[in-house]
Structure formats: C-alpha cells, structure tokens
ROTI-112462 format. One record per residue (C-alpha): x, z, y; residue in one letter. Coordinates in pm, 1 decimal, always signed. Layout:
% residues N
{X X, Z Z, Y Y, residu A}
...
***
This chain:
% residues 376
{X -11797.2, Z -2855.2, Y -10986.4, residu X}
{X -12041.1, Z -3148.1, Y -10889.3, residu X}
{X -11731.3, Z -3359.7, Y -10898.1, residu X}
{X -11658.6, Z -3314.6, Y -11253.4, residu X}
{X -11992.6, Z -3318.9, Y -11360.6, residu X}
{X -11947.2, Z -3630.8, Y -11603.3, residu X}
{X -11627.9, Z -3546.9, Y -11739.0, residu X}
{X -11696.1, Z -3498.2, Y -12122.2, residu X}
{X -11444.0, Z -3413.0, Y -12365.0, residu X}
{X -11388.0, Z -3689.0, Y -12594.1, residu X}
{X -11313.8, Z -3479.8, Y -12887.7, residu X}
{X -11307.6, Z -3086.9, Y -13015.6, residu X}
{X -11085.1, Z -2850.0, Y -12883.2, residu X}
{X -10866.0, Z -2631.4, Y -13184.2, residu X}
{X -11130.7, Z -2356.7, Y -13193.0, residu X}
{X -11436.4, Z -2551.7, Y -13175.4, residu X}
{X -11261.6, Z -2745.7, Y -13469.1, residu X}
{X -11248.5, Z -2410.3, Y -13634.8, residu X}
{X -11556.5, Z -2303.3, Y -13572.0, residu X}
{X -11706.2, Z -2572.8, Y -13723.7, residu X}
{X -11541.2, Z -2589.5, Y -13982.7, residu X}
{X -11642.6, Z -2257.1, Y -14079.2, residu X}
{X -11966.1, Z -2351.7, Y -14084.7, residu X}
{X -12046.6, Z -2229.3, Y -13732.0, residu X}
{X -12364.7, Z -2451.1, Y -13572.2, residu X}
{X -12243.4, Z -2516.1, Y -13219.6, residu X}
{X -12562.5, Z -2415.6, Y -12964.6, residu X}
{X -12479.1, Z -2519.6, Y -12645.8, residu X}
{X -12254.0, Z -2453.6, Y -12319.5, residu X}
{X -12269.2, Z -2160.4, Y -12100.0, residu X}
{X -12213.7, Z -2084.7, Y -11735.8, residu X}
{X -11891.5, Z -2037.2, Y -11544.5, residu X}
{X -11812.4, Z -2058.2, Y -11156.4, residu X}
{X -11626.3, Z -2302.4, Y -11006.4, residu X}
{X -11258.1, Z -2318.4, Y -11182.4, residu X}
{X -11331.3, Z -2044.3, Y -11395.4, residu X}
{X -11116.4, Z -1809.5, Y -11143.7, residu X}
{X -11415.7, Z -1571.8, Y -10968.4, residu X}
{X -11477.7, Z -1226.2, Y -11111.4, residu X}
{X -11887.1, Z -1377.7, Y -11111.1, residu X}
{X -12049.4, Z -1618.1, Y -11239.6, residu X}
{X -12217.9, Z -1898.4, Y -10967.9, residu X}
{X -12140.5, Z -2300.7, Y -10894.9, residu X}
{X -12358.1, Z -2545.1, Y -10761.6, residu X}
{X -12404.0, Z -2759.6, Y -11061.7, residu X}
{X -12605.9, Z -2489.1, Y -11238.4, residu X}
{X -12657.3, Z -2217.0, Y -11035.1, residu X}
{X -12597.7, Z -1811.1, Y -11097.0, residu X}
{X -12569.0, Z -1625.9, Y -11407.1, residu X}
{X -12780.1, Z -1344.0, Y -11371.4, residu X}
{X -12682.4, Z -995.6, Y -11571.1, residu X}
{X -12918.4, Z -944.1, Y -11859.8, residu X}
{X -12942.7, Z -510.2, Y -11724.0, residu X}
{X -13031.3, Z -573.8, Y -11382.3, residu X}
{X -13072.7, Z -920.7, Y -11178.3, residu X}
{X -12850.2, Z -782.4, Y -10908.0, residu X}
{X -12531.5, Z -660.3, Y -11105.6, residu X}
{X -12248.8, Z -938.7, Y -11163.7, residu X}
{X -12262.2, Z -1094.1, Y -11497.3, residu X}
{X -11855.7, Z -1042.0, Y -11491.7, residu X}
{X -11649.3, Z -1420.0, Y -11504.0, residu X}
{X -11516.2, Z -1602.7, Y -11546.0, residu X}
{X -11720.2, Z -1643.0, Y -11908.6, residu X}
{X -12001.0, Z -1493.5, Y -11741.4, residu X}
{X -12244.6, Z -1725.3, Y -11892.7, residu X}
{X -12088.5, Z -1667.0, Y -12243.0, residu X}
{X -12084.6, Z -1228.6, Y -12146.7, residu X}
{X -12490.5, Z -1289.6, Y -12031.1, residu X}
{X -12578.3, Z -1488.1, Y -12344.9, residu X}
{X -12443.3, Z -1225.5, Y -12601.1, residu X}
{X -12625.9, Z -955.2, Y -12448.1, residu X}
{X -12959.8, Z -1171.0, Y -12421.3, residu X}
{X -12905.2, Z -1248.6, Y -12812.9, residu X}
{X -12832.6, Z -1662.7, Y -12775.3, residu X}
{X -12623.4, Z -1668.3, Y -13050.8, residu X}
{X -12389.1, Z -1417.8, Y -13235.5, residu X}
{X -12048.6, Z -1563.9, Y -13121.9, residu X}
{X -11952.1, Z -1682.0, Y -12745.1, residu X}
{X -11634.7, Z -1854.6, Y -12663.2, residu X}
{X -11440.1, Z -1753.6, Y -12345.6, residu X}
{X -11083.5, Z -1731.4, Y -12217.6, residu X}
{X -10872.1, Z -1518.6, Y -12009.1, residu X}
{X -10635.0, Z -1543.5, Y -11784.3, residu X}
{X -10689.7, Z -1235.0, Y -11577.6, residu X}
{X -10971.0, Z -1082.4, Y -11761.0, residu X}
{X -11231.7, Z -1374.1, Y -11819.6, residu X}
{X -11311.6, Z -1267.8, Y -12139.7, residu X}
{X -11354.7, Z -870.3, Y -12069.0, residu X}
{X -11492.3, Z -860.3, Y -11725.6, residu X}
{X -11824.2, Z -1046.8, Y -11892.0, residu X}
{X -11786.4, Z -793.4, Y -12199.1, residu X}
{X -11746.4, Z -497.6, Y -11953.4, residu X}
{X -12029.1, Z -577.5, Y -11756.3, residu X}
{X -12306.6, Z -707.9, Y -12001.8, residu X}
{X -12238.7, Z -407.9, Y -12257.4, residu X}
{X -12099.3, Z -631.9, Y -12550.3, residu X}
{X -11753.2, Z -687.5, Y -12687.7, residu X}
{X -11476.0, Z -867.8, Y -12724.7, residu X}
{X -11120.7, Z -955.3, Y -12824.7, residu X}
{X -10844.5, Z -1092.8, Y -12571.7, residu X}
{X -10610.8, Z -1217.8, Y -12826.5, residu X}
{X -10196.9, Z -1249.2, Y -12785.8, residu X}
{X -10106.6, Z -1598.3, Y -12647.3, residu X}
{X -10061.6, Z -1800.3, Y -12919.2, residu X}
{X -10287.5, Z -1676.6, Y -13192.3, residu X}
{X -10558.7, Z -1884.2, Y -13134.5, residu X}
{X -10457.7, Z -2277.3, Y -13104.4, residu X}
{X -10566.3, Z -2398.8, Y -12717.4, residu X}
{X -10553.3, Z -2751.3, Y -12599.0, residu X}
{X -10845.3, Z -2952.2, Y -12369.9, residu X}
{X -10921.1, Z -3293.1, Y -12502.6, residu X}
{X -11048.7, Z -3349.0, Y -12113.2, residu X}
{X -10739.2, Z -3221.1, Y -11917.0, residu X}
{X -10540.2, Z -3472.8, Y -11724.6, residu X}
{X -10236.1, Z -3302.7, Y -11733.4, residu X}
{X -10066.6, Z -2957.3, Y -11880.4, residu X}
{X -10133.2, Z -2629.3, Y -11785.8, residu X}
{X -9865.9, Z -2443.6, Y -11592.4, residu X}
{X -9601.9, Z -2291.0, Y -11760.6, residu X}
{X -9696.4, Z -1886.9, Y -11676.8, residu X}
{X -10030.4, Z -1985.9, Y -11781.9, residu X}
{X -9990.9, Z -2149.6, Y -12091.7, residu X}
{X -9787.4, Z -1768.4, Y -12189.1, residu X}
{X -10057.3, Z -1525.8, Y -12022.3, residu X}
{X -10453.1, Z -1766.8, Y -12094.6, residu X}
{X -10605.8, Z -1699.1, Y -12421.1, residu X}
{X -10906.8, Z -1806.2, Y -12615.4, residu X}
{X -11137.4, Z -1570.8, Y -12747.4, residu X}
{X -11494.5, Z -1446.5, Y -12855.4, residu X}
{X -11756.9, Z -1213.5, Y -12673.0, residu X}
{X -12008.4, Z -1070.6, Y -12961.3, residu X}
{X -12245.9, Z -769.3, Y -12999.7, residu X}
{X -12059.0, Z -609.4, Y -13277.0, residu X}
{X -11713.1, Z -542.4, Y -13349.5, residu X}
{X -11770.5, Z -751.5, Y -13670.1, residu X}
{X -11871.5, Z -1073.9, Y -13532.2, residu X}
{X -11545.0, Z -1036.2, Y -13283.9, residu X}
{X -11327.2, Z -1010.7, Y -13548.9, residu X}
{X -11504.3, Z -1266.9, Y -13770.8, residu X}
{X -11494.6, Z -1539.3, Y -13480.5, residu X}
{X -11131.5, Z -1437.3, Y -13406.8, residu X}
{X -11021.1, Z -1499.7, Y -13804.1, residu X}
{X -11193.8, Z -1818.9, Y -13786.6, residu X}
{X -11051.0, Z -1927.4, Y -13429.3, residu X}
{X -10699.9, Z -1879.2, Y -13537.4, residu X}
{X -10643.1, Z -2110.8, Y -13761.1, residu X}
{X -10410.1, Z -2379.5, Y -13625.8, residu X}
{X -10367.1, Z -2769.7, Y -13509.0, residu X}
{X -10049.6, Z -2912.3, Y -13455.6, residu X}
{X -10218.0, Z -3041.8, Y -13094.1, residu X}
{X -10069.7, Z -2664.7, Y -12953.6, residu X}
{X -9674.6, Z -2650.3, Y -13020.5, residu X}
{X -9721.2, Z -2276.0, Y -12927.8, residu X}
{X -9965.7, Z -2213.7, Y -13181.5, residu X}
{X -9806.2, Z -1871.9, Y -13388.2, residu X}
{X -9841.2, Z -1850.5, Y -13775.2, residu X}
{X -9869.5, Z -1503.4, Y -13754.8, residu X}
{X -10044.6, Z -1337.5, Y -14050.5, residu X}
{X -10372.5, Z -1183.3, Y -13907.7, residu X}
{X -10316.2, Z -800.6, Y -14081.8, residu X}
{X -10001.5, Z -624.5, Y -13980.1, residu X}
{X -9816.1, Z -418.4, Y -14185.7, residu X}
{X -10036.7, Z -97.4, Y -14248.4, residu X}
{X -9910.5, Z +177.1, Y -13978.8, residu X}
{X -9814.4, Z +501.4, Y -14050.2, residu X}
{X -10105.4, Z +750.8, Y -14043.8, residu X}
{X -10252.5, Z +915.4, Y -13838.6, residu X}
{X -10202.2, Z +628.6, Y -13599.0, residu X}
{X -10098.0, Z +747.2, Y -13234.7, residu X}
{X -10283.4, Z +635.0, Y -12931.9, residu X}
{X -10186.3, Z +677.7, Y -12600.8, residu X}
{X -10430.3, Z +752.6, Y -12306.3, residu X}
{X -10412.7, Z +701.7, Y -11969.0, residu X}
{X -10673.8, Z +717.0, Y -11704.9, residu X}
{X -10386.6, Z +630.9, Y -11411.8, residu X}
{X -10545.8, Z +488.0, Y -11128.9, residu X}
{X -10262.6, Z +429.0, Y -10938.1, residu X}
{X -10435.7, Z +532.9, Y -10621.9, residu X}
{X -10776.8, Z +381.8, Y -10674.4, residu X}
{X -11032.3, Z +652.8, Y -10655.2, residu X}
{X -11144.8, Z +579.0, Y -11022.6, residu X}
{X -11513.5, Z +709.0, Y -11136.2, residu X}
{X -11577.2, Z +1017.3, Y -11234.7, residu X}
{X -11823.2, Z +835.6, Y -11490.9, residu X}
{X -11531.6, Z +592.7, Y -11603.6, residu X}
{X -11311.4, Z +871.8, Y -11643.3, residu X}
{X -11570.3, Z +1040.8, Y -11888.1, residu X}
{X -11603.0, Z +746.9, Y -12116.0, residu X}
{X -11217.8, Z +786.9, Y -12153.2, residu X}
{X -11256.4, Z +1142.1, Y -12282.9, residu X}
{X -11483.5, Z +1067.2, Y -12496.0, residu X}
{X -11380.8, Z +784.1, Y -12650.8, residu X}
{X -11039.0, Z +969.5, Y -12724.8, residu X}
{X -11298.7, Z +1196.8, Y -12909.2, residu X}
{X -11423.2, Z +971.6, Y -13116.0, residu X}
{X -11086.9, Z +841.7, Y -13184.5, residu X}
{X -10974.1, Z +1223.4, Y -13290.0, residu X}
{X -11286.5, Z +1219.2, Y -13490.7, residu X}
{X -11208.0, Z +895.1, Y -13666.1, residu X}
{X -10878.4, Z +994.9, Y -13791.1, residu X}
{X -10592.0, Z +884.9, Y -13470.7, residu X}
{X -10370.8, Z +1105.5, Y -13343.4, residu X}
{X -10459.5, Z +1130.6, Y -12971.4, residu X}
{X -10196.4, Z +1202.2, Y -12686.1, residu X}
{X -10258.7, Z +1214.5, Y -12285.6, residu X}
{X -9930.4, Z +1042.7, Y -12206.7, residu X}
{X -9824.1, Z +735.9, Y -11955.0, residu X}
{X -9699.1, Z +421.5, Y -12085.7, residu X}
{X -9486.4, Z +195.0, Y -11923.7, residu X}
{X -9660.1, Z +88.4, Y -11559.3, residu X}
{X -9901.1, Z -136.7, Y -11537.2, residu X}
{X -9875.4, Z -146.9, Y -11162.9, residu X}
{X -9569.7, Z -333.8, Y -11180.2, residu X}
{X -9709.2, Z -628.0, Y -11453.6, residu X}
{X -10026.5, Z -629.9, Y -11223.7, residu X}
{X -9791.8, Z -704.8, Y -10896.8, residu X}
{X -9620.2, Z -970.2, Y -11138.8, residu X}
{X -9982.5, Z -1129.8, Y -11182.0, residu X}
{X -10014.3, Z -1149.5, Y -10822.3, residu X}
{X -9712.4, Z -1301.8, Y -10700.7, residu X}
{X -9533.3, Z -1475.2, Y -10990.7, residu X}
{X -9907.7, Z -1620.2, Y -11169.7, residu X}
{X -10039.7, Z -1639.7, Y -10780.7, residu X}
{X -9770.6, Z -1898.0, Y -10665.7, residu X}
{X -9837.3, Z -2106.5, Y -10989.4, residu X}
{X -10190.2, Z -2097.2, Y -10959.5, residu X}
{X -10170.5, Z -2201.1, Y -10600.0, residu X}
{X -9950.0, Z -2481.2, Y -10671.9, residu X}
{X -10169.4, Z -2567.0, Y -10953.7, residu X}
{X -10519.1, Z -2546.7, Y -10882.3, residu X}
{X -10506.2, Z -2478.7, Y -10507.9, residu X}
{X -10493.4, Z -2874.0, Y -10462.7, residu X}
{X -10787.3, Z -2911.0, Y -10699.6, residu X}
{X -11003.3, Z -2590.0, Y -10504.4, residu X}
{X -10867.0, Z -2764.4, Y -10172.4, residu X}
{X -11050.9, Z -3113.4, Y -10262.1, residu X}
{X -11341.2, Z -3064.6, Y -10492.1, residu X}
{X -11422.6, Z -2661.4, Y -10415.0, residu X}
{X -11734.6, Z -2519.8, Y -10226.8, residu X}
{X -11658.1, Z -2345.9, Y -9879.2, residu X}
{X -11706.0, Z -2006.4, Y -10000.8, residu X}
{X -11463.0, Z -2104.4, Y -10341.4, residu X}
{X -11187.1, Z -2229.8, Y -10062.0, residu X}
{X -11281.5, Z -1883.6, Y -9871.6, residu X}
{X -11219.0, Z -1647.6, Y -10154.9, residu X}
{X -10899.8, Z -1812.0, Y -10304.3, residu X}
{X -10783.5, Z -1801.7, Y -9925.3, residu X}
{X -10820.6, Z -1372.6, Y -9961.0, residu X}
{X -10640.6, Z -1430.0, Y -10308.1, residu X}
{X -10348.2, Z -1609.9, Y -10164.6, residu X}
{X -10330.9, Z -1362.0, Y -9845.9, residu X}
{X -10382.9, Z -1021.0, Y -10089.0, residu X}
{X -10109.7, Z -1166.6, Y -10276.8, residu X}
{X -9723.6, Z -1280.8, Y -10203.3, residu X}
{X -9668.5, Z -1688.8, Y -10236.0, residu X}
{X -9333.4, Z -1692.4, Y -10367.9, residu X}
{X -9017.8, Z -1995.0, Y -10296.6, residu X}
{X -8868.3, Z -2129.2, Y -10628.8, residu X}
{X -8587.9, Z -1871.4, Y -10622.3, residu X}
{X -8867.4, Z -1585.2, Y -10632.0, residu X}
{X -9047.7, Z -1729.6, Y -10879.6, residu X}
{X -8769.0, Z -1797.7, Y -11143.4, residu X}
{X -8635.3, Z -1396.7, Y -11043.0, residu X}
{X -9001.2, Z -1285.4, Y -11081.3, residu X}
{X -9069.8, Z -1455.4, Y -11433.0, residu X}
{X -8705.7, Z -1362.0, Y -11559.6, residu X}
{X -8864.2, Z -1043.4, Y -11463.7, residu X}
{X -9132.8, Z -1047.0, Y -11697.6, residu X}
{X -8907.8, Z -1004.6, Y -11998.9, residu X}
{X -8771.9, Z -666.9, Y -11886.8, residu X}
{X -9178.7, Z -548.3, Y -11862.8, residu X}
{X -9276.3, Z -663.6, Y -12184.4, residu X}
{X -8979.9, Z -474.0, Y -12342.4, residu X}
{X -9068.7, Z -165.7, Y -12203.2, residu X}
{X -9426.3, Z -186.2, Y -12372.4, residu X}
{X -9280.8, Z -317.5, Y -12698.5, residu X}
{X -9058.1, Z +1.1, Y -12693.8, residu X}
{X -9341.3, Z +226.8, Y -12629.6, residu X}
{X -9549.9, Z +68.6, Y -12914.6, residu X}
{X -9314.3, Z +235.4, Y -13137.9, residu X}
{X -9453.8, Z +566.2, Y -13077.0, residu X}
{X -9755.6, Z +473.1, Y -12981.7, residu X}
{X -9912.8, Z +207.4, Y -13151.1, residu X}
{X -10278.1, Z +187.2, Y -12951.3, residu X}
{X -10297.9, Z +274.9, Y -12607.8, residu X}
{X -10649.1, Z +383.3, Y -12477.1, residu X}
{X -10692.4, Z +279.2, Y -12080.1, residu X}
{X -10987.4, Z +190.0, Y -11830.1, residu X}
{X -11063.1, Z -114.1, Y -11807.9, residu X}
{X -11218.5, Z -140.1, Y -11520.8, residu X}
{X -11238.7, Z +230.5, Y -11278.8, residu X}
{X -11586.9, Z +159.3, Y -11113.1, residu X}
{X -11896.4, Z +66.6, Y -11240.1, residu X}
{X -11953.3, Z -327.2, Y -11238.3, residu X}
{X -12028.8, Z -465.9, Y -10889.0, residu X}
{X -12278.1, Z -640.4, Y -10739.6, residu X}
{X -12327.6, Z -1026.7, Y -10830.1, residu X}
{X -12115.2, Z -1160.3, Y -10521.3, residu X}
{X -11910.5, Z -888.5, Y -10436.9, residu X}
{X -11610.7, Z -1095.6, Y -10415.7, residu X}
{X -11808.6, Z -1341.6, Y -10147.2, residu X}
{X -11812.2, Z -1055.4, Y -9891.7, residu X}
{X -11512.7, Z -1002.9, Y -9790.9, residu X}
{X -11184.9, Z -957.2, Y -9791.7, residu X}
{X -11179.1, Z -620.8, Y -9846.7, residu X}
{X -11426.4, Z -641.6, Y -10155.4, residu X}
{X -11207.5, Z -885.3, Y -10316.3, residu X}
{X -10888.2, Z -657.8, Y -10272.8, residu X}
{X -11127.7, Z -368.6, Y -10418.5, residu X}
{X -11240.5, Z -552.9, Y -10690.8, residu X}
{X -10819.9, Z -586.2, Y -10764.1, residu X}
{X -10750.8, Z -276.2, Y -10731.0, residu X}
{X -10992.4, Z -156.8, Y -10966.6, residu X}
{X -10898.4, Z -378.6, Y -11209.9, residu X}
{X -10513.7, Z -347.8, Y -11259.4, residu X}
{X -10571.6, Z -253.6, Y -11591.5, residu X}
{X -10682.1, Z -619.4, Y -11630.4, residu X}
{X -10469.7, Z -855.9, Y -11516.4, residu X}
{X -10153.8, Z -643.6, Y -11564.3, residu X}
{X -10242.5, Z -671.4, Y -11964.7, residu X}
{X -10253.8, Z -1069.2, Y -11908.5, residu X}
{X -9948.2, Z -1068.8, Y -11769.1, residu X}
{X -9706.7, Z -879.0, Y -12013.3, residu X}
{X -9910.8, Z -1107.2, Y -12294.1, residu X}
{X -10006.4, Z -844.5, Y -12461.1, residu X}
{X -10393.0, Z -850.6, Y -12685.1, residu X}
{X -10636.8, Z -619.6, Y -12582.2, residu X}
{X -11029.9, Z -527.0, Y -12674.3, residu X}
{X -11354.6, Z -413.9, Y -12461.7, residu X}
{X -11567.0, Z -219.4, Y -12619.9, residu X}
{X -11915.3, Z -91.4, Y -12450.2, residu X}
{X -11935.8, Z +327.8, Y -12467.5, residu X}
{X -12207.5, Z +407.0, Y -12267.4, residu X}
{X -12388.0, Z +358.3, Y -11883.6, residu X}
{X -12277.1, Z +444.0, Y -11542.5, residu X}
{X -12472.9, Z +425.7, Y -11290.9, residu X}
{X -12738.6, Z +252.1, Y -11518.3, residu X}
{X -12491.6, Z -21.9, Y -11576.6, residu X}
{X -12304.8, Z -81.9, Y -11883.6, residu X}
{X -11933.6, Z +23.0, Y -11931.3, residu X}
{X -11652.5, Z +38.1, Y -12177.9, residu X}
{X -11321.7, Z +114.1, Y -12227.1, residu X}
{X -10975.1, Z -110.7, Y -12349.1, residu X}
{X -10752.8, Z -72.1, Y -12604.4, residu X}
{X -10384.8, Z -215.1, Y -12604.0, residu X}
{X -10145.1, Z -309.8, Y -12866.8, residu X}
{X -9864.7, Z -422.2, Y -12955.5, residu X}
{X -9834.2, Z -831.7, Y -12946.7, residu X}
{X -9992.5, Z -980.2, Y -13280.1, residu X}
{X -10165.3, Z -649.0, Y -13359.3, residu X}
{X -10529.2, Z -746.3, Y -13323.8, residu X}
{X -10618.6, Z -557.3, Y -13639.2, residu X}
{X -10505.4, Z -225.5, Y -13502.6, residu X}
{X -10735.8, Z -273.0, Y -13196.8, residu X}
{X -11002.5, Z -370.5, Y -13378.8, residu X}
{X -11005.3, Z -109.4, Y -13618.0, residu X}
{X -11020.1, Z +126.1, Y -13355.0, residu X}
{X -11266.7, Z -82.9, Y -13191.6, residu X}
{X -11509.8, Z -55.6, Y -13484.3, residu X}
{X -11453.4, Z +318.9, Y -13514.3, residu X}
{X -11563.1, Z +356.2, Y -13158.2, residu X}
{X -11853.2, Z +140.5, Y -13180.9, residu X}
{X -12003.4, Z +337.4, Y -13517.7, residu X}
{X -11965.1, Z +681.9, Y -13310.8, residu X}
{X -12090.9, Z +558.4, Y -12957.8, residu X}
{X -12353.2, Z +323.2, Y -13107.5, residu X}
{X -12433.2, Z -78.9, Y -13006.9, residu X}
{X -12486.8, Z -35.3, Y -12627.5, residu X}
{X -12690.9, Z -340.2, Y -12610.7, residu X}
{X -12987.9, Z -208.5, Y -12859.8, residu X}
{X -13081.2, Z -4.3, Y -12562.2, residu X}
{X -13124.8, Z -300.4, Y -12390.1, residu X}
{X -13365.1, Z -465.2, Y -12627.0, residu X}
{X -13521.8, Z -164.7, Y -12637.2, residu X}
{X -13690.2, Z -207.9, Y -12328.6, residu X}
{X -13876.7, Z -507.4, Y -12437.6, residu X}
***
C-alpha cells in the first residue's frame, strides 16, 4: 500500500532472527497484494507477480511473490504466512512446496505493527517456508522454530513426535462438498495414495470429520474479526478494486453481533476435537487442496461470482486454518499445463509426520519444478 510505503521495521521479526542466526544470508523482500488477503498477487507499489509457468496463471497469494521466487530459483528458502492459505495457494500454483505449521510453533511478532493482531487470528496465522524440496521445507521450518520470549504463545514443543505405530494410516478424501472438483485433481489424489501404499502407509478411502463446517467457521467467526480489524484499514488506505473484493468477501460471508461471535468461537473447540479424535486412527489425512486447476491472475477481480468460486474450491484451505491444525503442499504433477499438488493433514504439532510423507511423495512423483527449468 502506497501509504505504508516508508514504514520499516525497526528490528527482526522471531524467524528472521532465526534465520540468521543459522547462518541464512537474507536476499531481499518479495511481492504481496495489498493486506496480504487476495488469493493473487498485485498492489500498486510494485506491481503484479507474474507465475513463473505461464504469464497469465495467478502466482497464488497472498506470498505470491515468495511462491514465484522459489519456482524461478531466487533463493532456496521463502518466508510466507497463512491465514487462509497464504502459504499453499503460492505453493499450489507455482509447483513448489511448503509447510503451514500449527499456530504456535514458529515464534510471530512484527517489530512494525501498531497494535495486536486479533484474537482468532493470532490462533489460526502461521509463519512458514515455500522451498523446491521437501528438505529445504523442513530445514527452514527447524530453524524458524526456535523461540523469543517477544510471542507469549510461542510452544516448546519438541519438533519429532513420538514414532507412530507402523504402517501409519492415512485417510483420503476427495469430498467436494458440491463443488464439481477436477477430474485431473481427483487423479493426483489416486495417485498420490499410490505412492503412499508404495512407500509403506496404510491407505484408507474414508471421511474425516467435515471440513465444511470449520470452512463456514472461517467465514463468519474469522470474517467478522477481520472486518472489524482490517476493514477500517482496506476502507482508508485500499485501492477501489481491494475495497470491491473485500465488499464480495463480507457479502459471501455472514458478519456476526458479539453474541454470534463468542457462540461461533466457543464453537471452534467442539471442531477441533472431532479431528483430534480422528487422528487416533488416522494419523495423516490425504485431501485436495485446491479442486480446480489454479486460476487466472485476477480471477478474484471479476466478480462476485469468481470470488465465491475461488471459495468454494478451496474449502480444503481455509477450513484447515481454522481448526489450527498444520498442513503441507506438495506439487504431483500438471493439469491443464499448470502445476498442482495435493495436502496432507495432521494432527496439531505433528509436522514430522507430514513431512515424512511429504518427502516420500516427492521421491516417487519427482521435483515438479525441474520440468520447468527444463524448458530453458
């Protein structure tokens, strides 16, 4: 935004701290749109993000910069965050990888912020890293979770889990809840649940708790903070078509009073019990990530009824944010000559399971983006 373009963080966040601690030589800053809260990647301070595949295909957001700049080979480790998939979209769409950790792993707090976050999104927005390889994911996420006493929610948990019980059961849905998903989307589900038979897991076609109902919590419970929140900030400061498209958010979605919020996030609780219950017989659960192939760069500027498409399709997204649960992208193959993966879901703190999985997947399906630097 044009009207924060001089406000410079006077010191390092938690993970930059990390980072560079590690030894990590910091490059530079990517691209994000306005707010960081568009499924694209376009503001007026530095223009559009274009998608490394084709110059017409969104490079996902709201880390589209950070999705773009993986797949072009910048640097071997991005930062992003996600709130409602900022961290996957880009990883979906540029055909790299990446992590969306469980709130509180990695330590988050922004030198440069004038006040707090709100209180649904300091449990659902995470910090992460977009990578080509499995490997440099997990690395960056190691190194990024060490903590600072500047976040109070900062959780010591050790990174490795108790070893499961093998072979390790994984759960896979392709439930679309109505949305006509992609026949193309639906075949990178089957065979990534091949690859996982291959590599060892135990692989059942079986629902898990709904993730229609944490992805209506997103959009009324996280809505009605966000709106309170940044809606002032969007209001004053945000380009006519930003004001536009947060208008179809607000009217796709239900505004609740104070009773229906504190219902809705008491809510939340019974949700996130259901999936911690399910964990225990299925510790990995295989889903889309997103059921169509990725869109075109502005999608979400046309209309209405794009930007209620583009939520529809993506339930699988933002319903994961919501129940605070981590999650991983992974890139399988190309649809529609575009890039696309698939997610994997586990239980809170169990990063390590996903990425296992995660790195067995990527050694049978191959690094999607050395086809891309194949072309020359």
């Amino acid at each position: 935004m044009p009207a924060f373009a001089n406000l410079i963080a006077p010191g390092d966040s938690p993970l930059v701290r990390n980072l560079r601690r590690a030894g990590a030589i910091i490059v530079g800053r990517t691209n994000t749109p306005e707010v960081s809260m568009r499924v694209t990647t376009v503001n007026p301070l530095h223009g559009r993000t274009r998608n490394p595949w084709h110059a017409d295909a969104s490079p996902g957001g709201s880390s589209g910069g950070a999705g773009a700049a993986a797949a072009a080979g910048f640097g071997p480790i991005h930062h992003g965050n996600d709130i409602g998939g900022s961290l996957r979209f880009p990883a979906f769409a540029n055909g790299v990888t990446t992590l969306k950790p469980t709130p509180g792993r990695i330590p988050a707090f922004n030198p440069s912020a004038a006040v707090e976050r709100g209180f649904l999104a300091q449990l659902t927005s995470v910090q992460g890293a977009i990578a080509r390889t499995v490997q440099d994911v997990r690395l960056a996420t190691r190194v990024m979770a060490a903590g600072d006493p500047r976040d109070p929610l900062w959780v010591p948990v050790p990174f490795d889990g108790e070893p499961l019980e093998k072979p390790i059961r994984v759960a896979v849905t392709r439930n679309s809840h109505g949305y006509p998903i992609h026949p193309g989307i639906s075949r990178l589900i089957d065979r990534t649940a091949a690859y996982l038979s291959d590599a060892g897991y135990e692989v059942v076609e079986t629902e898990p708790p709904s993730i229609m109902e944490s992805a209506r919590g997103w959009f009324t419970v996280l809505l009605t903070e966000l709106k309170a929140t940044l809606g002032p900030t969007v209001e004053q400061f945000g380009t006519n078509e930003l004001r536009q498209i947060f208008a179809w958010y607000y009217e796709l979605g239900t505004i609740l009073d104070l009773d229906g919020y504190r219902v809705g996030l008491a809510d939340r609780t019974r949700m996130m019990r259901a999936w911690n219950v399910f964990f225990d017989a299925y510790p990995l659960v295989l889903t889309p990530f997103l059921m169509r192939p990725t869109y075109p760069w502005n999608y979400d500027a046309q209309g209405r009824m794009q930007t209620k498409d583009l939520f529809d399709a993506s339930i699988y997204s933002y319903g994961v944010n919501y129940l605070g649960l981590p999650a991983g992208v992974v890139p399988v193959d190309l649809v529609e000559d575009l890039p696309a993966g698939v997610q994997l879901v586990a239980r809170r703190f169990r990063e390590d399971v996903i990425l296992d999985a995660m790195a067995a997947i990527e050694q049978r399906a191959g690094r999607l983006v050395n086809r891309l630097w194949a072309r020359g």
